[in-house]
Backbone as a ProteinNet text record, in pm:
[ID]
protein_1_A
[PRIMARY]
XXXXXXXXXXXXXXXXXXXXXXXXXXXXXXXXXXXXXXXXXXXXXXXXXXXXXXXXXXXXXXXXXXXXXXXXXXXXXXXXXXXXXXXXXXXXXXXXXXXXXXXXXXXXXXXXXXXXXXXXXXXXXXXXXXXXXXXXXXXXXXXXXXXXXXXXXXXXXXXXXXXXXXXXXXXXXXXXXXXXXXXXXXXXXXXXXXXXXXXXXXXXXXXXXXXXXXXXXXXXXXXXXXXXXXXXXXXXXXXXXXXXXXXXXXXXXXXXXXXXXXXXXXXXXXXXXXXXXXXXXXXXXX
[TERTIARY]
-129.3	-117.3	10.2	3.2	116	158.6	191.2	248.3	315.7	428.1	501.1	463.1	336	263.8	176.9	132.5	12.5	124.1	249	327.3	400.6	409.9	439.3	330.8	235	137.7	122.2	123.1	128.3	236.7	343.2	465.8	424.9	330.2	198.9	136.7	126.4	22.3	32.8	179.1	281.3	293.3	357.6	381.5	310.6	160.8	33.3	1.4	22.4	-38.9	57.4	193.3	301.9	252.6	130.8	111.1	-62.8	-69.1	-204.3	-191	-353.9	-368.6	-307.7	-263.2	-180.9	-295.9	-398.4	-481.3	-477.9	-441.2	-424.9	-568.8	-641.5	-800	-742.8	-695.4	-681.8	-530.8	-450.3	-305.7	-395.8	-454.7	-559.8	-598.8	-682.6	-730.3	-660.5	-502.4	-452	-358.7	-342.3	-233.3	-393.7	-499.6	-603.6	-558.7	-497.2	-470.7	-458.6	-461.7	-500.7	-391.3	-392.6	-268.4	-150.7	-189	-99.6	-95.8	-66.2	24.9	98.7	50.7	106.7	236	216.8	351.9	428.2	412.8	451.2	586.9	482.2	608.1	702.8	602.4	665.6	864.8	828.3	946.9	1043.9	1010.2	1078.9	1167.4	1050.7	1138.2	1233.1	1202.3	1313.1	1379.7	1353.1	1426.6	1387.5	1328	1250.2	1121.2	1015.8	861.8	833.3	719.4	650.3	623.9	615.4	611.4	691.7	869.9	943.8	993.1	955	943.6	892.9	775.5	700.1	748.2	802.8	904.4	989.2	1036.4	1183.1	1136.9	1026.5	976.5	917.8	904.7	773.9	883.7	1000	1112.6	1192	1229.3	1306.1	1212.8	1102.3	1068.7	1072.3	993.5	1016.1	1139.1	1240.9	1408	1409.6	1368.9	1386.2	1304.4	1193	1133.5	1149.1	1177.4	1255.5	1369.3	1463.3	1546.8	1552.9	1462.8	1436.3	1313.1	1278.1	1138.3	1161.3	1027.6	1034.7	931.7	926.6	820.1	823.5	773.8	765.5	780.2	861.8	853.9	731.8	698.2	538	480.6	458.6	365.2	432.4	527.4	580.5	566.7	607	531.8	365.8	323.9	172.3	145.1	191.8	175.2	210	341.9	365.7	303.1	241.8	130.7	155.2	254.2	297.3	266.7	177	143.1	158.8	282.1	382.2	522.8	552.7	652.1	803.6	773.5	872.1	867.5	760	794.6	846.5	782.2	856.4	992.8	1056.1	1176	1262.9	1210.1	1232.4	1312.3	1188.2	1169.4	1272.4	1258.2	1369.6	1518.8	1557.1	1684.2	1739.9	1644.8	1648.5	1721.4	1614.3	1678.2	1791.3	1813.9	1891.3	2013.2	1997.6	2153.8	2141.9	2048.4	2013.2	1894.1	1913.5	1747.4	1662.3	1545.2	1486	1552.4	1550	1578	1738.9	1850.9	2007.9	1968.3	1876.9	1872.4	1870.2	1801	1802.6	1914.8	2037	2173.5	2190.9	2241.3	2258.5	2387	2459.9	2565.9	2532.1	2422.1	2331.9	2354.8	2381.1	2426.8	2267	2202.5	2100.2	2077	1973.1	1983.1	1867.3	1863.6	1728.6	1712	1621.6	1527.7	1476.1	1496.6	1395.6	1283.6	1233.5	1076.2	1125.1	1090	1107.1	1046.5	1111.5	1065.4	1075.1	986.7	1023.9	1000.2	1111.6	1088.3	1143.7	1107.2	1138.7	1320.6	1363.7	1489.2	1523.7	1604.6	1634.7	1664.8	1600.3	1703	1622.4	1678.9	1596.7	1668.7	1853.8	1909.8	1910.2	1932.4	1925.9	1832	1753.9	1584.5	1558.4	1438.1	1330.7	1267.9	1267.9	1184.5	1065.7	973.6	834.5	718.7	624.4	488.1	367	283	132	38.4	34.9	-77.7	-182.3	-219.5	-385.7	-369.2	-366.6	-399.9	-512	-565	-680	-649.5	-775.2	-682.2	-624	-514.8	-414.6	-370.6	-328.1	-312.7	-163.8	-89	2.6	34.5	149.5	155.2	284.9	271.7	417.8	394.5	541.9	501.2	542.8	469.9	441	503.5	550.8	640.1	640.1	572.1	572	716.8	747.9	883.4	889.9	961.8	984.5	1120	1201.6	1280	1196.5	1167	1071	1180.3	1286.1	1400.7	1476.9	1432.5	1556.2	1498	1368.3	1342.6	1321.8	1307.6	1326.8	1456.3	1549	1721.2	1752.6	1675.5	1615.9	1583.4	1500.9	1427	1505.2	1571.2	1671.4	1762.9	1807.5	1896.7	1894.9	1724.3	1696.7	1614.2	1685.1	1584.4	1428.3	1349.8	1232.4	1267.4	1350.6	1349.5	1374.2	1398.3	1456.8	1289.3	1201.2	1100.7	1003	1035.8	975.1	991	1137.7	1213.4	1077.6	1016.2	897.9	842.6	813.8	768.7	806.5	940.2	1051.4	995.9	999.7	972.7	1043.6	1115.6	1156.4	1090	1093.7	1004	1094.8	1001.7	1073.1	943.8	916.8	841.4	824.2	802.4	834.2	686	597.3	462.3	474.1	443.5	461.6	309.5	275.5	137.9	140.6	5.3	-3.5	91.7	116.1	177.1	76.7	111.2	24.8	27.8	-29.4	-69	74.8	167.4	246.8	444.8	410.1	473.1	530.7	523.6	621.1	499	558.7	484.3	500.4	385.3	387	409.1	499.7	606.4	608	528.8	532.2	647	730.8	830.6	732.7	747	620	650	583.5	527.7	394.2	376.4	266.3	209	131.6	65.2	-84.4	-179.7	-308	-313.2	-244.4	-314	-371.8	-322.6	-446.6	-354.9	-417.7	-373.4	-272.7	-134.8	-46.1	-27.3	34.2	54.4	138.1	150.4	280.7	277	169.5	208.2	57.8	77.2	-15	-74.9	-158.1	-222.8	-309.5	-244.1	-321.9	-384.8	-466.5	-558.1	-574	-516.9	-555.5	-612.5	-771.9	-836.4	-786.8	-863.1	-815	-795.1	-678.6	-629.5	-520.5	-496.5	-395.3	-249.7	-129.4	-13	94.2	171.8	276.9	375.3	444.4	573.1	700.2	786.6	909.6	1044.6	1101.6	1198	1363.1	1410.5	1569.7	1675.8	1831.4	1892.9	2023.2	2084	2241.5	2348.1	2462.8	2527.3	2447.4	2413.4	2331.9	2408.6	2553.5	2619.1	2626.4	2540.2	2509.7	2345.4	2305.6	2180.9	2052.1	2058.6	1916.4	1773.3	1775.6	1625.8	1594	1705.5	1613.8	1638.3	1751.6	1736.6	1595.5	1562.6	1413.1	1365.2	1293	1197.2	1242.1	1325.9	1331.9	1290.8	1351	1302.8	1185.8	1131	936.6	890.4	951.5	813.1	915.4	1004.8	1055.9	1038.6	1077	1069	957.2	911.6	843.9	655.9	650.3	513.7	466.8	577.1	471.2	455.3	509.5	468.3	384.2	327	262.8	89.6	-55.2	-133.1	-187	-116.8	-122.8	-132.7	-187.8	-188	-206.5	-125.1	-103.5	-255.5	-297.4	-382.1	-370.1	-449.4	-444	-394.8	-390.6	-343.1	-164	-140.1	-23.9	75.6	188.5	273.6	378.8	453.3	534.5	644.6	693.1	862.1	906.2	966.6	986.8	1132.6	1195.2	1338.6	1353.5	1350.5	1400.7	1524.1	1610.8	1709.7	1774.8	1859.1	1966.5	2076.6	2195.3	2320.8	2389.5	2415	2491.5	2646.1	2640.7	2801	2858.1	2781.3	2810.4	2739.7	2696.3	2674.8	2631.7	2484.3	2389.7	2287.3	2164	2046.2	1957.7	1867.5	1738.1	1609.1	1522.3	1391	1336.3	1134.4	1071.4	1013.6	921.5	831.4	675.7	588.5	479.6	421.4	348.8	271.7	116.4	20.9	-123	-153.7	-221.2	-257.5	-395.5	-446.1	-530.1	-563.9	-565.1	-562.5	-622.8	-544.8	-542.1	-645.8	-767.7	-881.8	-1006.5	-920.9	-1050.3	-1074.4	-973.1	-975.5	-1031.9	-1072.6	-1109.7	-1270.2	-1349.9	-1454.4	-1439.6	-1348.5	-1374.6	-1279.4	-1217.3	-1128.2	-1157.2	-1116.9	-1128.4	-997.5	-907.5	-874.7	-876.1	-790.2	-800.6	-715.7
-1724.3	-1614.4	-1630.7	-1630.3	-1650.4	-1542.5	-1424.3	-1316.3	-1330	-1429.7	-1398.9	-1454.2	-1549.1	-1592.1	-1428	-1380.2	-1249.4	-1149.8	-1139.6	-1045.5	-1068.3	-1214.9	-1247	-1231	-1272.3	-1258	-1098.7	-1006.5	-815.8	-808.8	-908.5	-838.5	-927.7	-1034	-1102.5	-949.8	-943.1	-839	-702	-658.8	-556.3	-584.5	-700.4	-721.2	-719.4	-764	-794.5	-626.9	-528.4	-400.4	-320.9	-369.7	-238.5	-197.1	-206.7	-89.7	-73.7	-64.7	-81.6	1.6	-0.3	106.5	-5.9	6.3	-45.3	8.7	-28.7	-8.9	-31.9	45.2	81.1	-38.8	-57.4	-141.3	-290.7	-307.5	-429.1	-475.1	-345.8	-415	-495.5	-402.9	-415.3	-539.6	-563.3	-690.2	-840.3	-783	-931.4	-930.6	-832.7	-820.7	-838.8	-803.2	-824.8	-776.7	-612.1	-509.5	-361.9	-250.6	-139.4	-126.7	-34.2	12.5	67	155.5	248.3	126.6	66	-13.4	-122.1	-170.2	-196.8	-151.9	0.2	86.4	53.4	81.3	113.9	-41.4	-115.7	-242.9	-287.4	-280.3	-316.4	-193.9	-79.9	-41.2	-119.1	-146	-197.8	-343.4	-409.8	-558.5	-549.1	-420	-385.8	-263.6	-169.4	-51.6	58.1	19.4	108	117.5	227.6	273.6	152.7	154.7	62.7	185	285.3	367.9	362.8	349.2	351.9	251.7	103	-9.8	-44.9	24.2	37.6	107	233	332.6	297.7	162.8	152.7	15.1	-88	-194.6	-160.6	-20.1	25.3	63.8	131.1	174.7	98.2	-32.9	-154.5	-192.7	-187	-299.6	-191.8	-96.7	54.1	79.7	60.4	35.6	-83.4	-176.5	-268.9	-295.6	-258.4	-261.3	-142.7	-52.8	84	-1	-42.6	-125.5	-230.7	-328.2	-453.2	-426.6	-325.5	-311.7	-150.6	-152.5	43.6	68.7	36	117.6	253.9	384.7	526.6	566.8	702.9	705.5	737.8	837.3	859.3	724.2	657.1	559.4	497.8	447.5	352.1	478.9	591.4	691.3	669.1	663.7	619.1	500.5	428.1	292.2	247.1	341	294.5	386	477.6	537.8	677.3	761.2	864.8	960.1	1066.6	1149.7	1245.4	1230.7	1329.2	1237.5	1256.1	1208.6	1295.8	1417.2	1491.3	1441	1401.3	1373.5	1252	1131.8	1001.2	983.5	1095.3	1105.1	1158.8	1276.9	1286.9	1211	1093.9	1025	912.1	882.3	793.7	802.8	974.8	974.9	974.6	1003.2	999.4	885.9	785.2	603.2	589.9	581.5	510.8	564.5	728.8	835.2	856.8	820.7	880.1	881	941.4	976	815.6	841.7	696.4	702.6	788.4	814.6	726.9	818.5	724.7	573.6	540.6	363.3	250.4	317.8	279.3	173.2	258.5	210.8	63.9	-19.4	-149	-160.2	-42	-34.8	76.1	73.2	148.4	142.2	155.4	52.9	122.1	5.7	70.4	-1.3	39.1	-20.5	-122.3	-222.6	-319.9	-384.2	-319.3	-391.4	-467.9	-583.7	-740.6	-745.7	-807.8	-823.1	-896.8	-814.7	-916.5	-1021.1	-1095.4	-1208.6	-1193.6	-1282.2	-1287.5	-1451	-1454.9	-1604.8	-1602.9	-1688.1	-1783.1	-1767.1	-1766.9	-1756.4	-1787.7	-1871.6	-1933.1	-1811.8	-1808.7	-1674.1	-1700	-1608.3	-1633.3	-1666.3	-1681	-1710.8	-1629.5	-1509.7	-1396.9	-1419.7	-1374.8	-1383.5	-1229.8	-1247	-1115.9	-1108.2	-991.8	-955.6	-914.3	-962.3	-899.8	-909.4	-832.6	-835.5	-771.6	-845.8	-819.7	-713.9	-622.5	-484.8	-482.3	-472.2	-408.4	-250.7	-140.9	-8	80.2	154.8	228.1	331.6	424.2	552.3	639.6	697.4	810.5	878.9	1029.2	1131.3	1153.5	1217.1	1217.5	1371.8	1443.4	1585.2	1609.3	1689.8	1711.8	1774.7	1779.4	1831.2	1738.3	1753.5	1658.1	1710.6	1617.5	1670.7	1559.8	1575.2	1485.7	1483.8	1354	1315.4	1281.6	1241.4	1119.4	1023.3	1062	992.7	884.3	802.5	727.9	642.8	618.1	570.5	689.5	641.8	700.6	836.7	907.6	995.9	1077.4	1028.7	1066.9	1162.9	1063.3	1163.6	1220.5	1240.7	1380.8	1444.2	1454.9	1565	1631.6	1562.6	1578	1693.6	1689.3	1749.9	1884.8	1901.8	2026.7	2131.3	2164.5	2228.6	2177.2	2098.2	2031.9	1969	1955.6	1897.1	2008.7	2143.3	2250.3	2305.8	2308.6	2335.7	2262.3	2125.9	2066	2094	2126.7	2169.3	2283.2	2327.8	2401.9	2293.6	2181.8	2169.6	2086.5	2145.2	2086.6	1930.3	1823.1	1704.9	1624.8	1547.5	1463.9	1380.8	1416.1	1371.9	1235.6	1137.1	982.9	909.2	969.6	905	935.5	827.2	882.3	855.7	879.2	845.7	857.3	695.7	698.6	646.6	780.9	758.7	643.9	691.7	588.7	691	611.5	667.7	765.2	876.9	887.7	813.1	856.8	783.2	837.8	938.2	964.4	913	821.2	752.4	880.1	937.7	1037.5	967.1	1026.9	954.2	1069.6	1101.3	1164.5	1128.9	1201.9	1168.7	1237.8	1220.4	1239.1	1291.3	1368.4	1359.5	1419.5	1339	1372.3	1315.1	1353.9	1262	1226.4	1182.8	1093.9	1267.6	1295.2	1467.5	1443.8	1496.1	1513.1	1634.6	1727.3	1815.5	1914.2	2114	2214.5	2195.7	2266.6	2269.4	2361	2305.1	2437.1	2452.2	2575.2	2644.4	2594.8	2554.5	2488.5	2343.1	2279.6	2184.3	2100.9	1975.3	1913.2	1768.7	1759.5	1654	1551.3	1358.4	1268	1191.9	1166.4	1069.9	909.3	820.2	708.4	636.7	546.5	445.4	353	268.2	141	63.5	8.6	-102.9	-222.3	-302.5	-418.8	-390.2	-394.7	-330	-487.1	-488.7	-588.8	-494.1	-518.1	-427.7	-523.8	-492	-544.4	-446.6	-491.8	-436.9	-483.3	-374.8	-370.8	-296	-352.8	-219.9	-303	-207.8	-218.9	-80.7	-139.4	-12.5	52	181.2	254.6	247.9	255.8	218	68.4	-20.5	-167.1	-148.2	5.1	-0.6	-64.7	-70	-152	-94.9	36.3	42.6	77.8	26.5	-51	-189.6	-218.2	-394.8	-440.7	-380.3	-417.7	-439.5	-324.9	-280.9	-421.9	-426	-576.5	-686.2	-690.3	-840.1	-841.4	-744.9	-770.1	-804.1	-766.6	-791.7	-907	-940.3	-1053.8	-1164.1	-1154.8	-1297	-1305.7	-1219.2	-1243.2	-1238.7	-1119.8	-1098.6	-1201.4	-1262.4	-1404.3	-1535.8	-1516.6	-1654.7	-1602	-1510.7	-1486.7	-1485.9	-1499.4	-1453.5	-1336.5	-1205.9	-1054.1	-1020.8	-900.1	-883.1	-672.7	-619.6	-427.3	-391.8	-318.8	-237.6	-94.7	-24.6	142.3	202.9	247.6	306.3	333.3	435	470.8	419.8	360.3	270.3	388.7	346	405.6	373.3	468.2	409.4	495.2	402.9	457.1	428.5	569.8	552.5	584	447.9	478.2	534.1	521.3	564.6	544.3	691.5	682.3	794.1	717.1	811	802.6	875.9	850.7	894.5	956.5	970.5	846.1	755.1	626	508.6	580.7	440.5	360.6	380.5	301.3	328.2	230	263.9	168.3	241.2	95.4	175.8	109	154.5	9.3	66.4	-27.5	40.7	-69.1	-74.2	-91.3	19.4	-83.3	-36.7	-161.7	-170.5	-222.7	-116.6	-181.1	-287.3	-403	-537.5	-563.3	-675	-765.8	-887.4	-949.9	-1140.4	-1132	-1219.4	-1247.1	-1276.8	-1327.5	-1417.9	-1329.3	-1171.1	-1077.5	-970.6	-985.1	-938.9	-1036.4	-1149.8	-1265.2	-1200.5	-1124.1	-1069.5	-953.7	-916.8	-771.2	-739.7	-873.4	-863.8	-1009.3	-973.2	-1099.3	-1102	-1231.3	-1243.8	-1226.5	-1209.9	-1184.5	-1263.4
454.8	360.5	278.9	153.9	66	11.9	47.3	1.7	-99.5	-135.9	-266.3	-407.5	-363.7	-491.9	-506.5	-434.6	-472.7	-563.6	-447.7	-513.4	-698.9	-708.2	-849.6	-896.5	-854.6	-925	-980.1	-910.2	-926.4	-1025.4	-1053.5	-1126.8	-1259.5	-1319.6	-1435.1	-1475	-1340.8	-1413.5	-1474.4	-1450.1	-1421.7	-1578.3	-1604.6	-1745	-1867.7	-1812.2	-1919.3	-1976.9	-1901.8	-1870.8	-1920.5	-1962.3	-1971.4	-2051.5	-2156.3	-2268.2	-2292.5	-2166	-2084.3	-1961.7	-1917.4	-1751.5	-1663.1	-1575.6	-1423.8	-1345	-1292.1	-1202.3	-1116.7	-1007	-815	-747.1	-804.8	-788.4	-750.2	-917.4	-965.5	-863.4	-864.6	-737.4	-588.8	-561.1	-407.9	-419.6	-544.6	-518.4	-547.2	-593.9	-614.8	-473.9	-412	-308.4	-173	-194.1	-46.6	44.6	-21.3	78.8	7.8	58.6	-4.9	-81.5	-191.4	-268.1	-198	-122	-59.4	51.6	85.8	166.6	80.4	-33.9	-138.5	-171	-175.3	-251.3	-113.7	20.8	91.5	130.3	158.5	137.7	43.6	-88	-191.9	-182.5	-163	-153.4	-21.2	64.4	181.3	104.5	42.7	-9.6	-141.5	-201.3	-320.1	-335.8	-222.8	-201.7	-337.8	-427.3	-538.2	-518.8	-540.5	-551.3	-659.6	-609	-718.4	-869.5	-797.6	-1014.1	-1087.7	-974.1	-1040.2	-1095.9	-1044.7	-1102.3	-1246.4	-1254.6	-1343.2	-1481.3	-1421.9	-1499.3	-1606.7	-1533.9	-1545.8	-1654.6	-1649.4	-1705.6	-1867.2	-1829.2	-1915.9	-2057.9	-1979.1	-2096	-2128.8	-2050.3	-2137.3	-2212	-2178.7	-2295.9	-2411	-2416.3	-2523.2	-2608.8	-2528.7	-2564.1	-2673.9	-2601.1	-2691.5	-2820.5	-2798.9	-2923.4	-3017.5	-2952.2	-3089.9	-3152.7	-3129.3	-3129.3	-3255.8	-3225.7	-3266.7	-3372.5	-3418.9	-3515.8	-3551.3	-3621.7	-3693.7	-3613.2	-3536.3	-3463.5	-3477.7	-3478	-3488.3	-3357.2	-3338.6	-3185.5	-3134.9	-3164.9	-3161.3	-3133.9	-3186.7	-3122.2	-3024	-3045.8	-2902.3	-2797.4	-2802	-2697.8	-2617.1	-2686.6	-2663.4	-2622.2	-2693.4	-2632.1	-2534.9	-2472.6	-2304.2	-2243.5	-2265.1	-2142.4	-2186.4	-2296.2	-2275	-2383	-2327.7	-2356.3	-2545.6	-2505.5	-2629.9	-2648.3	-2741.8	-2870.9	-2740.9	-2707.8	-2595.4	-2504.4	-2405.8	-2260.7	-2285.5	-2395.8	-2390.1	-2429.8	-2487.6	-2497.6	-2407.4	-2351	-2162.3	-2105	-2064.1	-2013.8	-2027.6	-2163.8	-2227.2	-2222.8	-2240.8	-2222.4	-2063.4	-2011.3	-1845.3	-1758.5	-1869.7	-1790.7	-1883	-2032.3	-2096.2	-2097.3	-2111.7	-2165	-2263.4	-2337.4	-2463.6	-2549.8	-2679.6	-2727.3	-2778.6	-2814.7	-2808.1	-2998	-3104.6	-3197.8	-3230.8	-3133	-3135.5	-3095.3	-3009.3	-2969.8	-3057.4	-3206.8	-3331.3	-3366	-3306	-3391.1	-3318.3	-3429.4	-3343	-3230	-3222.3	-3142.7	-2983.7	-3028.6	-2886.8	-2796.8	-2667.8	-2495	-2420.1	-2404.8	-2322.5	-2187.5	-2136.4	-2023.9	-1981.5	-1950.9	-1929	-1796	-1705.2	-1563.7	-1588.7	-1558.4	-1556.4	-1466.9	-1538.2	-1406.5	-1264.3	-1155.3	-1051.7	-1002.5	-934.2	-910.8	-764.1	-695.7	-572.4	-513.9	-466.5	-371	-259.8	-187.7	-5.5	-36.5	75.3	82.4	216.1	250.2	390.1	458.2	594	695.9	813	894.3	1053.3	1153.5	1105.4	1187.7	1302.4	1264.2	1419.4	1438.6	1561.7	1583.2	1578.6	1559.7	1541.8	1651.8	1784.8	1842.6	1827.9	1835.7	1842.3	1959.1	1953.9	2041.9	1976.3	2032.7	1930.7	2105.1	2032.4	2164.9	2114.4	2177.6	2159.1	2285.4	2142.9	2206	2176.5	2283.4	2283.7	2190	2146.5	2092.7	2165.9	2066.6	2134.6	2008.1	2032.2	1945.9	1962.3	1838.6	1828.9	1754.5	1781.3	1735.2	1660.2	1556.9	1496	1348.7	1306.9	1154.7	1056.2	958.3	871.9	693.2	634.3	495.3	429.8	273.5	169	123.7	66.9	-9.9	-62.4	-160.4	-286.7	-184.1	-92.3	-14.1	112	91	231.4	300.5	237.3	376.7	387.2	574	674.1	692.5	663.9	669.1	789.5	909.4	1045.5	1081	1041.9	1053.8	892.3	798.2	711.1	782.7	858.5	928.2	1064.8	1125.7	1267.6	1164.2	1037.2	1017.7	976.4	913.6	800	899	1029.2	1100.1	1150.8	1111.8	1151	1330.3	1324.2	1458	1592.8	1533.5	1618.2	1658.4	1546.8	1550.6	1665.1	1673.4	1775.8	1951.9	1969.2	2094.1	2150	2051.4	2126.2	2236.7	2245.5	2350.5	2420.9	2434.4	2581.9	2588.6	2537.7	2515.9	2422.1	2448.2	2317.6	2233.1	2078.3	2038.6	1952.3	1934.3	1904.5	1807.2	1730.3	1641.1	1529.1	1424.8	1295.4	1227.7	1190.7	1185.3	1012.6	981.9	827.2	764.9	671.6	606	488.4	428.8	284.9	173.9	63.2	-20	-108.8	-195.6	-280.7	-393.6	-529.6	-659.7	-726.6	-749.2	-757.7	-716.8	-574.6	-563.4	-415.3	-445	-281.3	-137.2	-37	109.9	190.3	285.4	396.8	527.5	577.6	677.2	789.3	918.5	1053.9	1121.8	1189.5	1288.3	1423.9	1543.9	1576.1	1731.2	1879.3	1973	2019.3	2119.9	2176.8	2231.1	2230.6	2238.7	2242.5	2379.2	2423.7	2469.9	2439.9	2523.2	2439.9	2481.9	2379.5	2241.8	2204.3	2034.3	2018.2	1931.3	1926.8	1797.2	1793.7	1672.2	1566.3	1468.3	1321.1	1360.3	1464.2	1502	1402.9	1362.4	1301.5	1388.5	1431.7	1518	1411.7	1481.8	1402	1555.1	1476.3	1638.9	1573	1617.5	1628.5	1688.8	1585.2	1688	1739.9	1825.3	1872.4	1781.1	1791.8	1686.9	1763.8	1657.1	1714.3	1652.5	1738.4	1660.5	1652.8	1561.6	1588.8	1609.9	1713.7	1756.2	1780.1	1650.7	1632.2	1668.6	1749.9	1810.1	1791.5	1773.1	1699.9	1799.1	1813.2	1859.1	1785	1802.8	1721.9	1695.3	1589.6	1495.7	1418.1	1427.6	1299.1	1184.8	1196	1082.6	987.3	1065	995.9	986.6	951.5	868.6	939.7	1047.2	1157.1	1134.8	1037.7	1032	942.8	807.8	696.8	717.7	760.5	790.8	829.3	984.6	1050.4	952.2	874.9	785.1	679.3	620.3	511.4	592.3	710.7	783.5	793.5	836	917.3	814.9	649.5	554.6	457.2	438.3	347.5	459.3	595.8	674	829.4	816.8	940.8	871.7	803.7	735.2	644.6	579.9	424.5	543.9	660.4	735.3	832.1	862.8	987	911.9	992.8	988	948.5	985	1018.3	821.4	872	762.8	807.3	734.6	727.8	706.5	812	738.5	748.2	705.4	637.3	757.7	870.2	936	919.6	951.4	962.1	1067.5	1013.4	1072.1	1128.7	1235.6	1358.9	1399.7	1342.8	1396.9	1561.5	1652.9	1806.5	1779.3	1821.1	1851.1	1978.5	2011.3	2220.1	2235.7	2126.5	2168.6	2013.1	2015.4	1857.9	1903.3	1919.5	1918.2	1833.7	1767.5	1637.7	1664.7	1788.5	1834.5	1861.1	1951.5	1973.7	1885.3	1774.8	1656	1712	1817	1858.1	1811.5	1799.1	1751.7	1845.2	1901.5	1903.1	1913.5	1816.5	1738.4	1785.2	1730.8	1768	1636	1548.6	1420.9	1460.4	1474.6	1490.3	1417.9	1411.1	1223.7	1272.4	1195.2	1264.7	1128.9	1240.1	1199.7	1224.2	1093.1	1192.7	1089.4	1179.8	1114.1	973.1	881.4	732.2	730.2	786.6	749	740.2	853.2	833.7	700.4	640.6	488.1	367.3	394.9	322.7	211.9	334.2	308.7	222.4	207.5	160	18.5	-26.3	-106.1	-201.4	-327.7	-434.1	-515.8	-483.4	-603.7	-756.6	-838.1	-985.7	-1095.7
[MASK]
++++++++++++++++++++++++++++++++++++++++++++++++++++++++++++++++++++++++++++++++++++++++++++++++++++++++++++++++++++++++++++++++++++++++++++++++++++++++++++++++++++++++++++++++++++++++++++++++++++++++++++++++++++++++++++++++++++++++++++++++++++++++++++++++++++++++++++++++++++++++++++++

């Protein structure tokens, strides 16, 4: 599986489209995996949403061609996807600091995101713990909150009261249960435990089938960042060389243990899988 040819390939296509539809279809089928796991990594290997990638591609180039031609704003509005002559100016002064109208001046300072690129990069010196399970189903309980924040959102939640709410059932709860993204770019976000029994009240229950998990395991300083580190390693160096391949199920973060008095951390990632060759069928290149 060559992950970073599919993924250049998505940022071809990123480019062909900036004044064109970006179709969630057409990502699926050059990546031979759903969208929303799409968004979901793609933020892990560049720390930005893929909309906002998009966002940000869609108005340099916009920048630059107000710029460099007479384009009308009105149309270069339209032509990158946007609605009204107002929101694209919104929008515009949002990224640049100023109106698309002042960008005119040849003494303008704006701002320009390059297309990314992605390539192989030597690493691996530390090693990566991992193990491949095969688990039956099991249900999991907790409350659940959309975000536009998808790192670190677990200790978001430890802090804003959500976690006081859980102490209802005298159990520690250690899981961070991370959904698909929406079309919007925010993600729904689990704080949650391993839970079979009756049904309780403010509490939200997910049941998972049997599936195959890769479980990558981390401990360290929380202050040297270990669970976005994990999260970059599993998918820049362990995921473009392995078989495995993400599928739709909701991925799981286990904190066996996090003291932040003693600036320890150790988490486990598990991410449901199953061999690259069984998506072969159900997906086409483009």
């Amino acid at each position: 599986m060559d992950w970073m040819n599919r993924l250049n390939n998505v940022m071809s296509y990123v480019e062909k489209h900036l004044t064109g539809t970006i179709d969630p279809v057409d990502i699926s089928l050059i990546m031979a995996c759903s969208f929303q796991e799409f968004q979901r990594f793609f933020i892990q290997i560049s720390d930005i949403p893929f909309s906002e990638y998009v966002r940000r591609r869609k108005l340099s180039s916009a920048a630059y061609e107000i710029q460099n031609s007479d384009i009308k704003i009105i149309d270069a509005a339209l032509k990158y996807g946007y609605e009204s002559a107002d929101a694209f100016s919104v929008a515009f002064k949002r990224l640049h600091g100023l109106s698309p109208q002042a960008a005119r001046k040849t003494s303008a300072a704006l701002k320009y995101y390059a297309r990314l690129n992605f390539s192989y990069t030597i690493k691996g010196v530390n090693e990566l713990t991992y193990r491949i399970v095969q688990r039956g189903s099991f249900t999991v309980a907790g409350i659940r909150t959309t975000s536009s924040q998808a790192q670190d959102l677990f200790h978001v939640l430890q802090n804003d009261g959500t976690a006081r709410r859980l102490e209802l059932l005298e159990r520690r709860f250690d899981l961070g249960i991370c959904f698909l993204y929406h079309k919007d770019g925010d993600t729904d976000y689990m704080i949650a435990l391993e839970y079979d029994g009756d049904e309780l009240p403010d509490f939200e229950r997910y049941s998972f089938p049997p599936s195959a998990w890769l479980v990558v395991e981390a401990s360290g300083k929380i202050s040297e960042n270990i669970h976005a580190d994990t999260w970059r390693r599993l998918y820049n160096e362990f995921m473009p060389h392995s078989e495995y391949m993400q599928t739709d199920l909701p991925a799981i973060e286990k904190y066996v243990e996090w003291n932040a008095a003693a600036n320890y951390g150790q988490l486990e990632i598990w991410l449901p899988i199953k061999q690259d060759h069984e998506f072969d069928h159900q997906f086409i290149a483009v």
